[in-house]
C-alpha positions as CSV (number, residue, x, y, z in Angstrom):
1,X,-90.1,10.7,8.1
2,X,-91.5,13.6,10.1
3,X,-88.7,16.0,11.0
4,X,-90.0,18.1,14.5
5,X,-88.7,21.7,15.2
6,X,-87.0,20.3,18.0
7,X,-86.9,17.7,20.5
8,X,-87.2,19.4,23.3
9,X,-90.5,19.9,25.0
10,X,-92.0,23.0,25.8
11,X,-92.5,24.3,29.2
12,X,-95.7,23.1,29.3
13,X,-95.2,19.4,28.8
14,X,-93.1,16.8,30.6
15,X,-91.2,13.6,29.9
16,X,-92.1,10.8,31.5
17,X,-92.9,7.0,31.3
18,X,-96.8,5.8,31.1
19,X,-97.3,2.7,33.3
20,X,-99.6,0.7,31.8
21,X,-101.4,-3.3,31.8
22,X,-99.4,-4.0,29.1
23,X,-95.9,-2.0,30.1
24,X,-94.4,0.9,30.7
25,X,-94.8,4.0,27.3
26,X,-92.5,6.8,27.1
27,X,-95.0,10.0,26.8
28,X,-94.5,13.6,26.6
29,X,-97.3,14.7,29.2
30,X,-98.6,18.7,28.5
31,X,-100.7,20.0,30.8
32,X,-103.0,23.4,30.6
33,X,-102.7,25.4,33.5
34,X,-106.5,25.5,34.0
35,X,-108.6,22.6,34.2
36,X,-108.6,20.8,31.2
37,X,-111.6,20.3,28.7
38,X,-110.5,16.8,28.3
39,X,-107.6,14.7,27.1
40,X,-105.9,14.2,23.8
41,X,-103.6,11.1,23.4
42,X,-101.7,11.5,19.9
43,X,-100.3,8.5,18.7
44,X,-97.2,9.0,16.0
45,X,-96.8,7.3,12.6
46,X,-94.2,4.9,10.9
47,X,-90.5,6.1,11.9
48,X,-91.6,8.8,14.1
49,X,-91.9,9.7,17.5
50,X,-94.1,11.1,20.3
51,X,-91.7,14.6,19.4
52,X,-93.8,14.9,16.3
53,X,-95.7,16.2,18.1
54,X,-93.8,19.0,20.1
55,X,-95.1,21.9,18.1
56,X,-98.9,21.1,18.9
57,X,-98.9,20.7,22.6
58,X,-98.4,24.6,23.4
59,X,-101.2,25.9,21.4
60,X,-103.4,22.6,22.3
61,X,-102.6,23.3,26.2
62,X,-103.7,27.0,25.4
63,X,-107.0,25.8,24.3
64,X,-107.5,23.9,27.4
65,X,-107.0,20.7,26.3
66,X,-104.2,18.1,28.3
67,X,-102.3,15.9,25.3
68,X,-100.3,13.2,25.9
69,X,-98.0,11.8,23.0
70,X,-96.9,8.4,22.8
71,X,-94.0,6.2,21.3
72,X,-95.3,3.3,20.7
73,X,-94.4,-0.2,21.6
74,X,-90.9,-0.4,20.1
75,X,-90.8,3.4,19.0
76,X,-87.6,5.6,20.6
77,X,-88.1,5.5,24.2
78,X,-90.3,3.0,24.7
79,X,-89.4,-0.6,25.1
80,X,-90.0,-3.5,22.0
81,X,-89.2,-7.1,21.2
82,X,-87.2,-8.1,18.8
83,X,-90.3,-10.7,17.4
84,X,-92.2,-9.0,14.8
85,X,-95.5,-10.7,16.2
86,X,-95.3,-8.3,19.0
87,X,-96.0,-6.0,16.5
88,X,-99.4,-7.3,15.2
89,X,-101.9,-4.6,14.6
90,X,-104.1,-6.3,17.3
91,X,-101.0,-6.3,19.9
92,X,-100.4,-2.0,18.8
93,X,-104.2,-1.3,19.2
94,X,-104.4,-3.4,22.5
95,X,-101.7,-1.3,24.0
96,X,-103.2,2.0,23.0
97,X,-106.6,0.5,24.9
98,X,-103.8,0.1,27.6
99,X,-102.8,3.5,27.3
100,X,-106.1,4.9,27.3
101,X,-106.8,2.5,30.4
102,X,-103.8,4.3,32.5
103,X,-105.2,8.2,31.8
104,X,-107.7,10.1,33.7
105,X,-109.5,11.9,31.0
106,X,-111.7,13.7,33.7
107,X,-115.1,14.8,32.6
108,X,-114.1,16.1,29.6
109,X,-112.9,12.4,28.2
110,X,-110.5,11.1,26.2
111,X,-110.0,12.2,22.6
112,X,-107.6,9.5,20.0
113,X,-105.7,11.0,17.4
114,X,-103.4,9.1,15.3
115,X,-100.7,10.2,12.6
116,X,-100.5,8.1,9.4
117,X,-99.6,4.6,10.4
118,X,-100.9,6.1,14.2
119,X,-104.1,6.4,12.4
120,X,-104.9,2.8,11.4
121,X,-103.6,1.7,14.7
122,X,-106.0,4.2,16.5
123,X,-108.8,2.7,14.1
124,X,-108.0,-0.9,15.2
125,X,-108.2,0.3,18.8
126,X,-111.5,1.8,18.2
127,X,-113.1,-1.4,16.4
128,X,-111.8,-3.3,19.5
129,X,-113.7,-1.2,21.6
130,X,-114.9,2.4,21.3
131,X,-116.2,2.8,25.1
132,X,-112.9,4.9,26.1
133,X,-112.9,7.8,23.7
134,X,-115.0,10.6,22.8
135,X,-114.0,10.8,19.1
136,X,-111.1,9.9,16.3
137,X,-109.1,11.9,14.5
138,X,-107.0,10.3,11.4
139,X,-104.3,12.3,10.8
140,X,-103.0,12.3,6.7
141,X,-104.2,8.4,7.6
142,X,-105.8,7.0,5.1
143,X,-108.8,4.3,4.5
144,X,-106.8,0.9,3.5
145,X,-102.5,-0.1,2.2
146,X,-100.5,3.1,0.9
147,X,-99.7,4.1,-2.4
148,X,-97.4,1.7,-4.7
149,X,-94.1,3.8,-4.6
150,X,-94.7,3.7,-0.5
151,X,-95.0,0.5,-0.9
152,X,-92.0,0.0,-3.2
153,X,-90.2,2.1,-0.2
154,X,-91.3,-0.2,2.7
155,X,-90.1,-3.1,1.0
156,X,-86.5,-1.7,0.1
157,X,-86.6,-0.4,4.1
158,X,-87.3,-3.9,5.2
159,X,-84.5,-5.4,3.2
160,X,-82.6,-3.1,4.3
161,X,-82.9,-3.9,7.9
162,X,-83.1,-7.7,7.6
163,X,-79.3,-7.4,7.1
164,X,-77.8,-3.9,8.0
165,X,-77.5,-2.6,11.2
166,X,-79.5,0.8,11.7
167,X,-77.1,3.1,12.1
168,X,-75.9,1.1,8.7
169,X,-79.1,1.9,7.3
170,X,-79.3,5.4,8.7
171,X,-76.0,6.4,6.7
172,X,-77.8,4.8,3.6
173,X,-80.9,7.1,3.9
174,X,-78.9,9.9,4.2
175,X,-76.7,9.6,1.4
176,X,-80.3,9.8,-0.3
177,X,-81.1,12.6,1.0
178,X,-81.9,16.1,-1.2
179,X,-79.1,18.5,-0.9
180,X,-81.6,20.9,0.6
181,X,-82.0,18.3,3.7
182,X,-78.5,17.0,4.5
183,X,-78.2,19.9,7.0
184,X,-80.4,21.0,8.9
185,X,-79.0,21.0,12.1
186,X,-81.0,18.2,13.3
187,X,-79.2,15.6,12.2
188,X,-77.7,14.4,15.8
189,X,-81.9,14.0,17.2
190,X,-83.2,12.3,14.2
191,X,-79.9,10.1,14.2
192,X,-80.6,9.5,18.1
193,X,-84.2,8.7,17.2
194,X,-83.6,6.5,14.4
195,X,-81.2,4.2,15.8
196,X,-83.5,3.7,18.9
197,X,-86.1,2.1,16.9
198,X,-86.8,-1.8,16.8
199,X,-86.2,-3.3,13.4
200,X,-88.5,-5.7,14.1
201,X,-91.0,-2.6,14.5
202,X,-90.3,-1.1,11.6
203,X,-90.2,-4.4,9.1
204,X,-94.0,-5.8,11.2
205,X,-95.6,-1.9,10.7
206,X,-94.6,-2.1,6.9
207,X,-95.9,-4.8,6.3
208,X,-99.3,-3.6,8.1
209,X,-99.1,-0.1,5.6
210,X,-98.5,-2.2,2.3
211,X,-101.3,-4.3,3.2
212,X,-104.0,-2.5,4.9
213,X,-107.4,-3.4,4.7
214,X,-110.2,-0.9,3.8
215,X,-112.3,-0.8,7.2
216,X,-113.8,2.1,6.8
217,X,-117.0,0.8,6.5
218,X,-116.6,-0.9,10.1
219,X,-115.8,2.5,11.2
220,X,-118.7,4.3,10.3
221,X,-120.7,1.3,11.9
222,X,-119.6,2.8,15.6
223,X,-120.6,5.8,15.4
224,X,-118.2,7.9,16.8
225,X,-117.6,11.2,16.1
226,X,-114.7,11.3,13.2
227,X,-112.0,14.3,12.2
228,X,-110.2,13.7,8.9
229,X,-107.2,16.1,8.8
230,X,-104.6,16.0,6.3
231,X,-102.4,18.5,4.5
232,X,-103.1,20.0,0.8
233,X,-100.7,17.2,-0.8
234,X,-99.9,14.0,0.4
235,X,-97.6,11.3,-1.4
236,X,-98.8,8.6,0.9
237,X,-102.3,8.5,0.1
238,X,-104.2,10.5,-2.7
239,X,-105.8,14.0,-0.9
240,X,-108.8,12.6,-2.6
241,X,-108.9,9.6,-0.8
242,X,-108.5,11.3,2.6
243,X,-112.0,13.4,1.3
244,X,-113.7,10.3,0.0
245,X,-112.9,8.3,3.4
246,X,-114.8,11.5,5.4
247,X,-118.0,11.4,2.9
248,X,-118.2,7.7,3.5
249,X,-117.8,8.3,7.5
250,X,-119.9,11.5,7.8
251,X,-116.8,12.8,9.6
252,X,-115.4,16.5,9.6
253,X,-112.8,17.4,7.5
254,X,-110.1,19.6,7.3
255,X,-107.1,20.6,4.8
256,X,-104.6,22.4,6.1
257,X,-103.2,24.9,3.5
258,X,-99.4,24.7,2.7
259,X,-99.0,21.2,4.8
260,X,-97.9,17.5,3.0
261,X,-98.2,14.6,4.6
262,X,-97.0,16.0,8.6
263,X,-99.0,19.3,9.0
264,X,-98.6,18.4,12.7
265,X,-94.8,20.0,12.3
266,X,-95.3,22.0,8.8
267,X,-98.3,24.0,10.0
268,X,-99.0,23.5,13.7
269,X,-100.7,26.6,14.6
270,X,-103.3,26.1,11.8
271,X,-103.3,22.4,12.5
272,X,-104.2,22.9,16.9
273,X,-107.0,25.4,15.8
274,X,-108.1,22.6,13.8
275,X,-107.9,20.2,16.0
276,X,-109.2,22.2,18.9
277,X,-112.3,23.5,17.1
278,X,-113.1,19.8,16.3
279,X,-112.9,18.8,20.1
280,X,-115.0,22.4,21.0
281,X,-117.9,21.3,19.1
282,X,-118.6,18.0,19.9
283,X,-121.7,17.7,22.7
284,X,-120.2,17.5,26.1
285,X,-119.3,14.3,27.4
C-alpha cells in the first residue's frame, strides 16, 4: 500500500467533505493563492487514501493548479456499504462523474488523474462520458488485470477479510512486514487508515484489478488528451506495458527516475513538475 510522509495536509489544502448527486466524499481541497489554471481531481488506488497524495498538492498549488483528492466511495473517510455491488466499476466511475459534477473547474477545466486501481476507475468514468475533463492521467495504472503474484495477493486479501476482522487482518499484514518497515513511525495513521476501510470495498476492487479488461482501445477512440506516468519499476504491471499502453494511446509519457509503483509519495517534486508540465501544454480550454 502507498505509505504518505504524513497525514497531515499542508497549509495550503483543507479537509473537508464533497457534497455530491451521489453523497457526500471526504476531500482534501488545496488551493493556489492566485487564480488557478484549472482543477485537478486525483483519485487514489486500492488500500489508499486521498493522503496519498499530500506531498503533491504544495508544489501542484505552486504551479497554479487547485487539486482536490478524493477517498473514494468506501475508502477512509468517506462513507460505503457493506454490499459489494455498490462497488461495481460502473457505480465508482459514476460517483467520480458526481464528483466532477460538484467542482467548479473555472475556465481552466477540470483535469482527472487516477492512481493504479484510481486509474481504471478514472478510465471507466471517462468512457461514460468524457464532456467534464480536459485530459487523463493514469498513474503506474495499467491497460487491463494486474500481474499474477498481484493477483495471487488480492485473492489471499479477500479471504482474509471474508472471515477476519480488519484490525485482525491488519496485525496479519504486519507480521509480514520487512524488518526495514515495521517502524516507521507511521504505524498509528496507516493503522487508522486501514481499519476505516469497507471490506466489502476492498474484496469488490480486487476482484475488478484481477480481472480487468483491456480498454484501451475504447480509450484512444475519445480522443482526449492522455498522460502515462509511472515510476522506473513497478511490480503491479510490467514498465513496458505502461510504455506500450501510451504508443497505443498517442499519450505522453513519463518515468519518473528512482520511483516504483507510488512516485506520487517516493518522488513528488519530480512527479508535480510532471504533472504540471503535462497540464501547461495542453491548448487552453
Amino acid at each position: 500500500m502507498s505509505r504518505p510522509p504524513t497525514f497531515a495536509p499542508p497549509p495550503c489544502a483543507r479537509a473537508r467533505v464533497l457534497r455530491t448527486e451521489r453523497g457526500d466524499f471526504a476531500v482534501l481541497d488545496a488551493v493556489p493563492r492566485t487564480p488557478a489554471r484549472a482543477t485537478a481531481l486525483l483519485l487514489p488506488g486500492y488500500t489508499g487514501s486521498k493522503e496519498d497524495f499530500i506531498a503533491l498538492l504544495e508544489p501542484l498549488c505552486a504551479a497554479g493548479y487547485r487539486v482536490v483528492a478524493v477517498d473514494g466511495r468506501g475508502q477512509y473517510e468517506s462513507e460505503g456499504t457493506d454490499r459489494q455491488e455498490s462497488y461495481a466499476q460502473g457505480e465508482l466511475a459514476r460517483d467520480v462523474l458526481a464528483q466532477a459534477a460538484a467542482l467548479d473547474g473555472g475556465d481552466g477545466g477540470l483535469h482527472l488523474l487516477g492512481h493504479s486501481l484510481g486509474g481504471q476507475i478514472a478510465r471507466a468514468a471517462v468512457l461514460l462520458d468524457a464532456a467534464p475533463f480536459r485530459s487523463l492521467t493514469l498513474m503506474s495504472s495499467g491497460p487491463a488485470e494486474v500481474v499474477a503474484a498481484q493477483r495471487d495477493k488480492v485473492k489471499m486479501l479477500s479471504e482474509a477479510l471474508s472471515v477476519l476482522s480488519m484490525d485482525e487482518v491488519w496485525q496479519a499484514m504486519r507480521a509480514l512486514d520487512p524488518p526495514q518497515d515495521a517502524d516507521t513511525g507511521d504505524g498509528a495513521d496507516m493503522r487508522r487508515r486501514w481499519v476505516a476501510h469497507h471490506p466489502a470495498q476492498l474484496i469488490a476492487t480486487g476482484a475488478q484489478l484481477a480481472a480487468e479488461p483491456d480498454r484501451v482501445d475504447e480509450l484512444a477512440a475519445v480522443g482526449l488528451p492522455v498522460h502515462v506516468l509511472s515510476g522506473e519499476r513497478d511490480d503491479v504491471w510490467p514498465v513496458e506495458l505502461f510504455d506500450s499502453m501510451a504508443r497505443r494511446l498517442g499519450a505522453c509519457r513519463t518515468t519518473i527516475a528512482g520511483a516504483e509503483h507510488s512516485p506520487n509519495t517516493a518522488r513528488p517534486q519530480e512527479t508535480a513538475k510532471a504533472l504540471a508540465a503535462f497540464w501547461d501544454g495542453l491548448p487552453a480550454a
